[in-house]
KEVOTOR-191169 format. One record per residue (C-alpha): residue number from 0; residue in three letters; x, y, z. Coordinates in nm, 2 decimals. Each point is the difference from the previous one (the first is absolute). Layout:
BEGIN
- NUM, Ala, X, Y, Z;
...
***
This chain:
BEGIN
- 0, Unk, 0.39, 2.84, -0.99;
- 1, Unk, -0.35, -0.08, 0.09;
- 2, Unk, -0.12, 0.22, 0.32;
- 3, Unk, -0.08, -0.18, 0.31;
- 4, Unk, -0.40, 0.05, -0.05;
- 5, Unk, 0.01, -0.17, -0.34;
- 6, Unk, 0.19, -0.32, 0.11;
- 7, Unk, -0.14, -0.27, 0.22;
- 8, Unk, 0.11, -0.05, 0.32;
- 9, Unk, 0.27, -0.28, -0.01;
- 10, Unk, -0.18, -0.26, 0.17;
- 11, Unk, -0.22, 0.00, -0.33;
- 12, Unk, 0.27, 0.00, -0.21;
- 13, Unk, 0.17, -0.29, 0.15;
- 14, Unk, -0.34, -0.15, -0.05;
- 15, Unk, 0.00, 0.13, -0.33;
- 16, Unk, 0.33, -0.17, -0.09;
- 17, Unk, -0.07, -0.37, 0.18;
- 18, Unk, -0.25, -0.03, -0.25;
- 19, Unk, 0.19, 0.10, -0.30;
- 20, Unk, 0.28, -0.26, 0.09;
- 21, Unk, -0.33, -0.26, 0.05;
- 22, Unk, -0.21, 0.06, -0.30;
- 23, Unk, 0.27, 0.18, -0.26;
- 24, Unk, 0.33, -0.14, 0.08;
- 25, Unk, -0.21, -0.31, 0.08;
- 26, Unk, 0.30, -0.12, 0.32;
- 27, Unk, -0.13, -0.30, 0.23;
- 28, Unk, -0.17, 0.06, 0.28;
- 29, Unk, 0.30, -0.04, 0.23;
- 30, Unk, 0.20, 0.24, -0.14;
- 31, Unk, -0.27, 0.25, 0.01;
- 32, Unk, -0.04, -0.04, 0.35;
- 33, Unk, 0.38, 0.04, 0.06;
- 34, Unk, -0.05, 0.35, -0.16;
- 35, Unk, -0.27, 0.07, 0.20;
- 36, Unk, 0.21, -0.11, 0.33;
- 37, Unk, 0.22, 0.27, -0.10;
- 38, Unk, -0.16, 0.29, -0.07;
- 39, Unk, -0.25, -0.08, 0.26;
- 40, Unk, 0.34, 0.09, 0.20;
- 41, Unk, 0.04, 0.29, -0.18;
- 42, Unk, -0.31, 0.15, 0.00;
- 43, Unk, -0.02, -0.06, 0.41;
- 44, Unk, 0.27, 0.24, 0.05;
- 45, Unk, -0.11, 0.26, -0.20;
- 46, Unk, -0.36, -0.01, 0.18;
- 47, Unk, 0.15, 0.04, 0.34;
- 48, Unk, 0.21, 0.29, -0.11;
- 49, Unk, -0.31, 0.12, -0.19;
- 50, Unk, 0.20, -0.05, -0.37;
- 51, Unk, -0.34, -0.10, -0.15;
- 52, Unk, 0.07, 0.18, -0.35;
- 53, Unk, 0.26, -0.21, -0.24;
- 54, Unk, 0.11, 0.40, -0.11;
- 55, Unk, 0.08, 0.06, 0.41;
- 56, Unk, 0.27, -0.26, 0.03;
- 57, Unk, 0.32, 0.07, -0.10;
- 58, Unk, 0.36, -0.22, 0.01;
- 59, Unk, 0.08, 0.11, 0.36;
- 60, Unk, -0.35, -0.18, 0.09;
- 61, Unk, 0.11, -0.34, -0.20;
- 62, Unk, 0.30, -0.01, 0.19;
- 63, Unk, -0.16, 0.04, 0.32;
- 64, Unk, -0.23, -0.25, -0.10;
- 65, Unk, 0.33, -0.24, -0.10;
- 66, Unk, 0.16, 0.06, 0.37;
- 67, Unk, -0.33, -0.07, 0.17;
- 68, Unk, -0.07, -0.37, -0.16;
- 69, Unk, 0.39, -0.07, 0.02;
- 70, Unk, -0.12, -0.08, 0.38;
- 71, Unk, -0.22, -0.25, -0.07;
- 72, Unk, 0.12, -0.12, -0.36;
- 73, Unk, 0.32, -0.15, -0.13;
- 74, Unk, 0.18, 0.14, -0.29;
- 75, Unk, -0.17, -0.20, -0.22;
- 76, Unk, -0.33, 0.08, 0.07;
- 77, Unk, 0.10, 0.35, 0.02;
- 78, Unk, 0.13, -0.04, -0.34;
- 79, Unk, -0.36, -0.19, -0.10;
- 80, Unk, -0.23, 0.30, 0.11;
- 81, Unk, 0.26, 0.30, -0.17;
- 82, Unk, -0.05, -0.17, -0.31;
- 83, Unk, -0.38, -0.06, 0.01;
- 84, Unk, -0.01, 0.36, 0.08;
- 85, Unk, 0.21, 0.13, -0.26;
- 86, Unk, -0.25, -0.18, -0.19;
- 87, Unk, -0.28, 0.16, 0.14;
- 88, Unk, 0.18, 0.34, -0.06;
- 89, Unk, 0.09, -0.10, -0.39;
- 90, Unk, -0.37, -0.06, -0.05;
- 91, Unk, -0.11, 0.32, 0.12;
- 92, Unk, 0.24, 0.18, -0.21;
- 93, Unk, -0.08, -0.21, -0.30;
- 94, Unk, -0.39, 0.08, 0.02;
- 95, Unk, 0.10, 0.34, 0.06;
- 96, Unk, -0.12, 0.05, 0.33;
- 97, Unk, 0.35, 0.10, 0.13;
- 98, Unk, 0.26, 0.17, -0.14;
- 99, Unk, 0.26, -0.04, 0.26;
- 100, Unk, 0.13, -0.35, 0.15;
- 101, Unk, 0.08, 0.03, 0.35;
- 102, Unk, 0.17, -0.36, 0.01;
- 103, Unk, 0.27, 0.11, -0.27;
- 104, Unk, 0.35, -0.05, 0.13;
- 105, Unk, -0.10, -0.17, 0.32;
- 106, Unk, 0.16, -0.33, -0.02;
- 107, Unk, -0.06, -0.25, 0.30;
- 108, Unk, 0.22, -0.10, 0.25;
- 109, Unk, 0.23, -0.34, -0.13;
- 110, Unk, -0.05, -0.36, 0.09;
- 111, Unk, 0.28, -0.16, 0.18;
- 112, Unk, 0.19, -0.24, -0.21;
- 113, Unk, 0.10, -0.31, 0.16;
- 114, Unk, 0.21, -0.25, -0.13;
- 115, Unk, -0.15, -0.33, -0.09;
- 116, Unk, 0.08, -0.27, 0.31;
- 117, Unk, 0.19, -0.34, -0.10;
- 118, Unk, 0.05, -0.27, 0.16;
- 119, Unk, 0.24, -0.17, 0.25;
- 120, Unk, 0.25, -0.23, -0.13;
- 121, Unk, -0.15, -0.30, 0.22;
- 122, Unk, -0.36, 0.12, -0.14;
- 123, Unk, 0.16, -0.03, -0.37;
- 124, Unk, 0.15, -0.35, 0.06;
- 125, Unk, -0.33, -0.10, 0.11;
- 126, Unk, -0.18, 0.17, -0.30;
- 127, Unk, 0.22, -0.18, -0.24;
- 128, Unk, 0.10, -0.32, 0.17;
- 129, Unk, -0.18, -0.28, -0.24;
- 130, Unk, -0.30, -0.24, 0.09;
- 131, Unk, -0.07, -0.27, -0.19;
- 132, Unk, -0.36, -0.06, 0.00;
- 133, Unk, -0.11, -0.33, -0.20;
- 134, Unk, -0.31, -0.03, -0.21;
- 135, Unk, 0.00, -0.35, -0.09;
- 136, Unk, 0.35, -0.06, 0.04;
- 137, Unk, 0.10, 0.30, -0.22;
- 138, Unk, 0.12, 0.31, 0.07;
- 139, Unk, -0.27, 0.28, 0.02;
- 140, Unk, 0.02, 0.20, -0.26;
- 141, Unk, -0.14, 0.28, 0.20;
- 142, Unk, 0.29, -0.01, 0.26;
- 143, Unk, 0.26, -0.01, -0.26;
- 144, Unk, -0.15, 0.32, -0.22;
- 145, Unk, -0.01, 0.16, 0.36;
- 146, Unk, 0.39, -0.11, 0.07;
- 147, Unk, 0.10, 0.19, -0.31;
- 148, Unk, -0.20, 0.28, 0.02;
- 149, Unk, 0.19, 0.03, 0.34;
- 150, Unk, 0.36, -0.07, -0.08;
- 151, Unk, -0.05, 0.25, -0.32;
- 152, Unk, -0.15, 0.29, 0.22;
- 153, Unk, 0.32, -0.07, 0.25;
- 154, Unk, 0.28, -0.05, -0.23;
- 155, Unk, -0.08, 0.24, -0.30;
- 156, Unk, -0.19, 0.29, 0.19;
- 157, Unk, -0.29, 0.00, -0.25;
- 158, Unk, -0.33, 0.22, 0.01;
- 159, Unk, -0.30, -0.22, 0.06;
- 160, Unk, -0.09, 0.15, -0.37;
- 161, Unk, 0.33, -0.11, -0.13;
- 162, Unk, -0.06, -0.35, 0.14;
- 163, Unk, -0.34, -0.03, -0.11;
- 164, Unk, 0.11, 0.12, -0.35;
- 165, Unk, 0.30, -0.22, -0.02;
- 166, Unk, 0.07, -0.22, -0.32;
- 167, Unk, 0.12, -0.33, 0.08;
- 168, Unk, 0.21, 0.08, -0.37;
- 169, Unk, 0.16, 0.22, 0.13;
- 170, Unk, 0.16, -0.18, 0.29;
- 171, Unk, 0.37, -0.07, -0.06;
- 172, Unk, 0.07, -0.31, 0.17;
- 173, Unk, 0.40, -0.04, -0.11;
- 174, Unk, 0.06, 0.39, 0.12;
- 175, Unk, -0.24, -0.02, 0.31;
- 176, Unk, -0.15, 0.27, -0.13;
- 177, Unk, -0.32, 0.16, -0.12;
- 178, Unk, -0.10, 0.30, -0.23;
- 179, Unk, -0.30, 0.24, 0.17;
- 180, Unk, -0.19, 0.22, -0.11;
- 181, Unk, -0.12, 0.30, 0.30;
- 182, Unk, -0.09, 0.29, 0.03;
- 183, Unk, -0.05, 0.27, -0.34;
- 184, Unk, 0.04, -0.34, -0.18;
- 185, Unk, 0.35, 0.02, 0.08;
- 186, Unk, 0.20, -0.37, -0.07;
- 187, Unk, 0.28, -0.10, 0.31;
- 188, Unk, 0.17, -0.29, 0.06;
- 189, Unk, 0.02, -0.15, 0.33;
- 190, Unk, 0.18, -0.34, 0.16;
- 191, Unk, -0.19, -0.29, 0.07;
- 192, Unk, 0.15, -0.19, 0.32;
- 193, Unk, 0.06, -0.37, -0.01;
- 194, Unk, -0.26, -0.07, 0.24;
- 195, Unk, -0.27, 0.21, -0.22;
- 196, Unk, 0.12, -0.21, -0.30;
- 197, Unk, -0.04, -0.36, 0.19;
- 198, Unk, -0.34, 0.14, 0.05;
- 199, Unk, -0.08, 0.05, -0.33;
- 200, Unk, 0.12, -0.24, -0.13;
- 201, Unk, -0.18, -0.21, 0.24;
- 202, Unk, -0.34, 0.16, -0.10;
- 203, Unk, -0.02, 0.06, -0.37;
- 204, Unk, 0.00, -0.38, -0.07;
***
């Protein structure tokens, strides 16, 4: 491991590594600066407990570091400045500087999961109740793609990528039924609803 005379205090090796992610790794300018956010974090706690040496700090430090911007941060965020410095730590070690990785093991704390919100029954009636604009005395077409995309998302449960990729071909309008393809390019079938098929049926003229 390199002694703490030979390697540059960190500040200059954060420095050192903002511009290695600019001119080698060539990232925008916005990401670089979300990096630099970070580690600017980083490197303020170790000045004010007089870590100025990359060799000084040690995992007990990065977990300090982790509880003391949990204040301040969400989990996210938190989750945003580990990574950028185990990134800074990974590029020390690959250009030999370290030989240790005081971020290894240290995972950050988890994001809450919430489940998506839907809607009430009066604001889905409302969604899908039908409005028939005119456009020179003919149904828009616009308002009748949009009433099918509707009914299709309500009465099949389809992914907006299964929608979007959806073959009119394979629509089974004697079964009420269509065949999807989701995720891992896995093929389903799922019902279509009688409203969802007066829809379409409405629209593909």
């Amino acid at each position: 491991m390199a002694g703490l005379a030979e390697l540059p205090p960190l500040a200059q090796l954060r420095d050192e590594f903002l511009g290695y992610l600019q001119t080698i790794r060539r990232l925008s300018p916005h990401t670089v600066e979300g990096y630099r956010r970070d580690l600017d974090l980083f490197t303020e706690f170790c000045s004010e407990r007089n870590l100025i040496s990359a060799t000084a700090i040690d995992g007990a430090d990065v977990r300090g570091w982790i509880a003391q911007i949990r204040h301040h941060l969400g989990a996210r965020s938190v989750q945003r400045a580990l990574s950028a410095l185990r990134s800074f730590y990974k590029y020390l070690q690959r250009t030999h500087k370290l030989d240790c990785n005081p971020v290894t093991g240290i995972s950050a704390p988890k994001a809450p999961r919430h489940l998506p919100k839907t809607l009430e029954i009066d604001q889905t009636q409302q969604l899908l109740q039908k409005k028939e604009n005119k456009i020179n005395g003919e149904n828009d077409f616009i308002a009748l793609r949009d009433q099918a995309i509707m009914e299709l998302f309500y009465s099949s449960g389809l992914r907006l990528s299964e929608l979007i990729a959806l073959n009119v071909a394979t629509i089974d309008f004697h079964e009420a039924q269509a065949e999807i393809i989701g995720k891992g390019n896995k093929t389903r079938i799922v019902p279509i609803g009688s409203v969802a098929l007066h829809a379409l049926r409405e629209w593909l003229p």
